[in-house]
Each structure stands twice: as C-alpha cells, then as structure tokens.
C-alpha positions in Angstrom: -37.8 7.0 -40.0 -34.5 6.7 -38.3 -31.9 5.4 -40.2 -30.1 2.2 -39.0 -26.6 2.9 -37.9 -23.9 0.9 -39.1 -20.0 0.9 -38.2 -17.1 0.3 -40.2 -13.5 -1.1 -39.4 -11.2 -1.0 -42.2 -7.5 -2.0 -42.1 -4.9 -2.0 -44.4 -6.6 -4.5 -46.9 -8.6 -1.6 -48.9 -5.9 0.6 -49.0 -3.3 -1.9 -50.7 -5.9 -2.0 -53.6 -5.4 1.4 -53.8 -1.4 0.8 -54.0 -0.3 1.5 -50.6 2.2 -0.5 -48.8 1.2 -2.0 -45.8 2.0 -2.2 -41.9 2.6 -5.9 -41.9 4.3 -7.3 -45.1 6.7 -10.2 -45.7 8.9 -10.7 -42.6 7.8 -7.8 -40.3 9.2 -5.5 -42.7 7.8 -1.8 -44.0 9.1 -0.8 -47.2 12.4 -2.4 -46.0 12.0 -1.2 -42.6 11.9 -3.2 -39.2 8.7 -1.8 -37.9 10.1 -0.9 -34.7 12.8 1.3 -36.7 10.1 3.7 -37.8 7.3 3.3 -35.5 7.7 2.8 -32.1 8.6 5.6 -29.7 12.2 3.8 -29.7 12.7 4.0 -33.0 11.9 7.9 -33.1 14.3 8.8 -29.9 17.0 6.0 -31.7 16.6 7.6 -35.2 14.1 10.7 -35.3 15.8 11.7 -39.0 15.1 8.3 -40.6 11.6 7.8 -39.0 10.7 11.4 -40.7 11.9 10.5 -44.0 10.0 7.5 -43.5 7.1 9.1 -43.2 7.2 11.7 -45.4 8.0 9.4 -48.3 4.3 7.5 -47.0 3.2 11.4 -47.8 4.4 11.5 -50.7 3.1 8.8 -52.0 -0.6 9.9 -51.1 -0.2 12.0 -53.8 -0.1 9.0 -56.5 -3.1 6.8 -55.5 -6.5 7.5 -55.2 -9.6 5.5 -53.8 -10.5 2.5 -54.8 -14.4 1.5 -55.2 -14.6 -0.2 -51.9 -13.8 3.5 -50.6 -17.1 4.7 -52.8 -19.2 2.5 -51.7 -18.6 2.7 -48.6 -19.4 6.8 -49.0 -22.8 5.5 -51.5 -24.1 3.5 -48.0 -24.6 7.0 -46.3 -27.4 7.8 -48.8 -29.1 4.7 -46.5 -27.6 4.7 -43.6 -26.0 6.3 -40.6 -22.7 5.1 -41.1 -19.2 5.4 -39.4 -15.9 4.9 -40.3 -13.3 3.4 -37.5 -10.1 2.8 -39.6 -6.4 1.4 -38.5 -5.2 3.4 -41.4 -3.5 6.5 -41.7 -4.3 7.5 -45.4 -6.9 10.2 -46.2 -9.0 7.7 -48.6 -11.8 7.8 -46.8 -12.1 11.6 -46.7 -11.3 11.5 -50.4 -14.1 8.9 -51.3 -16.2 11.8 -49.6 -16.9 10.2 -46.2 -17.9 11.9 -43.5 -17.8 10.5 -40.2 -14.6 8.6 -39.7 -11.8 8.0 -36.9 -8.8 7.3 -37.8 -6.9 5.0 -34.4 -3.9 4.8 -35.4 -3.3 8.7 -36.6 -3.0 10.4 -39.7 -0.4 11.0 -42.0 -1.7 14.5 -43.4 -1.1 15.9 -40.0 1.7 16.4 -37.5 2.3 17.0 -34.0 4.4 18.3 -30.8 6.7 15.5 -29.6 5.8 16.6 -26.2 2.1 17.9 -26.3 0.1 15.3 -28.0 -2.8 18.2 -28.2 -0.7 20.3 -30.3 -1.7 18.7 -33.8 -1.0 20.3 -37.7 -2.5 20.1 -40.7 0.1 19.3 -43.2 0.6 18.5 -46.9 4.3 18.2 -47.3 7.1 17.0 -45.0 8.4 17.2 -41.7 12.0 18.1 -41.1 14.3 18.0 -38.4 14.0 21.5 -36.5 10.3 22.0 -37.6 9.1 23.0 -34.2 5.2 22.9 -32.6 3.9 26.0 -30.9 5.5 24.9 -27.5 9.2 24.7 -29.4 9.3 21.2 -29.6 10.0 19.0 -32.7 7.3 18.3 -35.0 6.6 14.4 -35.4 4.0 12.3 -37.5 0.8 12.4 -36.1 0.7 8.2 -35.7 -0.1 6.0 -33.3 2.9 3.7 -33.0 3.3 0.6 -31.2 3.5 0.6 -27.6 1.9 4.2 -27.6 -2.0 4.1 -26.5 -4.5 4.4 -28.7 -6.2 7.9 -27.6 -10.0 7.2 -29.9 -10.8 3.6 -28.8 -13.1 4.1 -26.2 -15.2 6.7 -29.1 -15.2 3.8 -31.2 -16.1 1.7 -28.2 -19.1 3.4 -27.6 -20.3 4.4 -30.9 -20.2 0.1 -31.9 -22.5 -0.5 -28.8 -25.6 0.2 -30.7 -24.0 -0.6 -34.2 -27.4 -2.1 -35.9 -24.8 -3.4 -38.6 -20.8 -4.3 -38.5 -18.8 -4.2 -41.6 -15.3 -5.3 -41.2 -12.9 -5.2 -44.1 -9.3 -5.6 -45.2 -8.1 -6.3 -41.3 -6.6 -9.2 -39.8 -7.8 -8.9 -36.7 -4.7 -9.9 -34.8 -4.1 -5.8 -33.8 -5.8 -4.6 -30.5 -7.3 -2.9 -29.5 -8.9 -2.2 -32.7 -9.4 -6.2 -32.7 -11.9 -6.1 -29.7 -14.3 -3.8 -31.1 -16.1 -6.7 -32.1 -16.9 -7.5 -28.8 -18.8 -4.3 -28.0 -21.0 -5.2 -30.9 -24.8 -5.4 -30.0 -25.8 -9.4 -29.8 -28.2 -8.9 -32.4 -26.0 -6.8 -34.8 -25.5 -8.2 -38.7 -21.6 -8.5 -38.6 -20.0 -8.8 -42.2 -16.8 -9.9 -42.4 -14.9 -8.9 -45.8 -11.2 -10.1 -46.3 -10.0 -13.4 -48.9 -7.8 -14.3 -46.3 -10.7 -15.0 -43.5 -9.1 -13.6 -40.0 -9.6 -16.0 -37.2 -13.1 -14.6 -35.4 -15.2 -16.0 -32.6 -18.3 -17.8 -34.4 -21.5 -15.6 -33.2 -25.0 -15.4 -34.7 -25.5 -13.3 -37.2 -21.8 -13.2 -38.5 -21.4 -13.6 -42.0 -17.7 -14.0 -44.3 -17.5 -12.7 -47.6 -13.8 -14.1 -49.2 -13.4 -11.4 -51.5 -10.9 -8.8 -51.7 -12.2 -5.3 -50.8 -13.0 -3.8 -54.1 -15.4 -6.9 -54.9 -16.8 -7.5 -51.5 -17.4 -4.3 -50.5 -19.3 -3.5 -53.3 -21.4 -6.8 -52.9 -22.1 -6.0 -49.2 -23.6 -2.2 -49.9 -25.2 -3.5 -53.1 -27.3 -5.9 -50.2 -27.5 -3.5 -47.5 -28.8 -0.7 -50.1 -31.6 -3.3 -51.6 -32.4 -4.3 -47.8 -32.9 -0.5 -46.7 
C-alpha cells in the first residue's frame, strides 16, 4: 500500500521555539539590523564585511539550540507517511530532527558559495571571512536567498505540492512569496492544516483546517491525528 504523501512548509515560527531570532521581528529589524543591511544583494556589495559577520554570528548560534518537538514529530510522521519538508528557514533543524527529504528556499546557513557562480556551493561549519575565495577565485558569501534575489527551488516545491494528499503549514505568515503561493498548487481535495497562534490571512477552501497553537503544541496534535488516521 502506497503511502499518502504529505508536504510541509515551515517558516520561522518552529525555529523561534527553538531560540532563534527571526527574519521579521519588531520594526523590520534582525538582531538590530535593517534587513536590507544584511540581506539583500545591496546590502552585501554596500557592506560585504558586516553582512559576513552577520551571518556567521547566525552560525554560531546553531551551535546553542537544538530541535524542538514540533521538529520530531514532524520526522515521527515518516514512519506513516511519505513526507516532505519545504522550509523558508535556513537552520539545519530539520536535518537534525533526522528528516530526510527537505528543501530549504531560502538557502542554508551551513553552507557557502561563489559570489559569482551560484553552482559553486560549500559545506561549512565555521565562518566566512573576507578573502575566503570559491574555486573560481571569487569571494565566498552565505549560501541565502536574500530579497530581491530569485528563489532557485520553487518550482521543485511547486511540483512536488501538486499531488500533496495532505498540507501542513506551520510557523509562517504567509505574507512571503513565493513560498506563500504554494498553497495554490495544492490538490482541491488535499487536507490543508494550518498551524500558527497568530492565524495568517488564507483564502477559505474546503478541507482547510486552523489549529491556533504554537508549533511545539500543534504540531504534535496534528501528527498525533494523522498517525491514528494512517
């Protein structure tokens, strides 16, 4: 028996329980940061020393949190199911929790890459310093996504929602594209859980269900059900 397939989009929501800052606090600032300043292609050719730093002290603090038991639960649901992870976040708590099908949109922090060749991508574990240099001799920078850049996975998460028999979403505002249109490639028929307390402003369809609850708590309620229901 096949199992049923079900795809999950998780934004910054999970990982705050797990004590990392996120993208969008208080008045557009990041850790003190305009956002632009540290991650927009302005802000690197502006600043490329303080957009490092930036993100190596995101590295950094990698190192001090761990997954929460949204992350685990989401990792139990594989026992069941055929499950994907789409996330908007750039941690590695999903690999941690012991995932293993995930895309990460908006980039990773663990790796790096050429400023020039976005093929030329690094696995790394500490930080990135001016005159680190790719294999075509140009400067190393964080392997992110940043706004106004294009989001080079979309259309695999695209296709992979089209015949999503289930759709969690957690922990995401749903105000970012185009990781906020995914929804809209759903199946008509798909089950479509939506988990965040503060309950992001979605077109009603059938079979579209809001769960209130921070991640840690909702999550677990939602693969509790889905594991009963398999």
């Amino acid at each position: 028996m096949n199992k049923k397939k079900v795809i999950v989009l998780t934004g910054a929501g999970i990982s705050q329980e797990s004590g990392i800052s996120t993208f969008r606090d208080a008045n557009g600032l990041w850790e003190n940061h305009d956002i632009q300043e540290v991650a927009s292609p302005l802000g690197w050719k502006k600043n490329p020393e303080l957009v490092l730093k930036f993100y190596n002290q995101r590295r950094a603090q990698l190192k001090e949190v761990e997954p929460n038991a949204a992350h685990f639960a989401l990792k139990k649901l594989e026992e069941k199911y055929e499950v994907y992870i789409v996330t908007q976040n750039v941690d590695d708590l999903h690999e941690r929790a012991g995932s293993s099908r995930i895309i990460h949109l908006h980039g990773e922090l663990k790796k790096a890459r050429s400023e020039k060749d976005t093929g030329l991508i690094y696995e790394i574990d500490g930080d990135i310093n001016p005159g680190d240099k790719a294999g075509d001799g140009a400067q190393l920078r964080p392997h992110i996504v940043w706004f106004g850049e294009e989001v080079p996975l979309i259309s695999q998460a695209y296709d992979l929602i089209q015949d999503a028999d289930i759709v969690l979403i957690i922990g995401t505002s749903m105000v970012v594209y185009p990781a906020a249109g995914l929804i809209d490639f759903a199946p008509k028929n798909a089950t479509i859980y939506i988990i965040d307390p503060n309950k992001p402003g979605v077109h009603s369809r059938r079979n579209l269900s809001f769960i209130t609850e921070k991640a840690t708590t909702g999550v677990v309620a939602v693969v509790d059900k889905l594991m009963n229901e398999a």
